[in-house]
N, C-alpha and C positions, 0 to 999 in steps of 0.2 A: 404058433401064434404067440406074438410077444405081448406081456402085461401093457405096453404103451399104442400098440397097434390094435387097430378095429380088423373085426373080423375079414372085411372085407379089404385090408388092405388102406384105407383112410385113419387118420386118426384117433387113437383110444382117449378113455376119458383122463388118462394123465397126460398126455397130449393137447387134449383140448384145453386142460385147466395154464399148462404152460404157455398156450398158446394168445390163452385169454390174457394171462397176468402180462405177457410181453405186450398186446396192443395194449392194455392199459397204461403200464408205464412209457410207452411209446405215446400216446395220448396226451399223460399229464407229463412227458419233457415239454412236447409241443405247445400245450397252452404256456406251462413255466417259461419259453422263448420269447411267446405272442406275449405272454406280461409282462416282463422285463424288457422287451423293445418298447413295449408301452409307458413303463416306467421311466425309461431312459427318456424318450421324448418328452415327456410333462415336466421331468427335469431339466432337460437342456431351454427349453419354454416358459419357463414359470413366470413370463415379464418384471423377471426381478434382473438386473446387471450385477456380473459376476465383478470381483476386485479385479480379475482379468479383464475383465471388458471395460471397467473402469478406470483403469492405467492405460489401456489401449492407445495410443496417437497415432495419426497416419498424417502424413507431409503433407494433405490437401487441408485436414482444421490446421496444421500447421501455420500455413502458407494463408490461410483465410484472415488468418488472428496475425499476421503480419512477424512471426513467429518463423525460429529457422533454429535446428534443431543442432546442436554441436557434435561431429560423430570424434567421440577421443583417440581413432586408430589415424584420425590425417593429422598430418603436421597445422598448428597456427599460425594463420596468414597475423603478417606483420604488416 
């Protein structure tokens, strides 16, 4: 009979106690995932506009505002 093994074959109490410590920290990764994805989301949401979001244009407010956008890789038309 091994110090880690139950008499019968199942796990001894230093097996159990390792046993225990791993779902634990298997536990506390899982919530640390579930809060940090949660974290991530409040901040990507915080109804604030990022400077990215703020510089942001798309050719349709462009095009609304009467507005046309200059790309410097074409030649100018003359």
């Amino acid at each position: 009979m091994s110090a880690t093994r139950g008499w019968r074959g199942g796990p001894g109490p230093e097996e159990r106690r390792e046993l225990a410590r791993e779902d634990e920290r298997s536990a506390r990764d899982e919530v640390r995932a579930f809060a940090d994805a949660e974290v991530d989301a409040v901040e990507e949401d915080d109804g604030e506009e990022s400077v990215e979001e703020m510089l942001e244009l798309d050719q349709t407010e462009l095009e609304e505002l009467g507005l046309t956008l200059d790309d410097p890789h074409q030649p100018d038309a003359e």
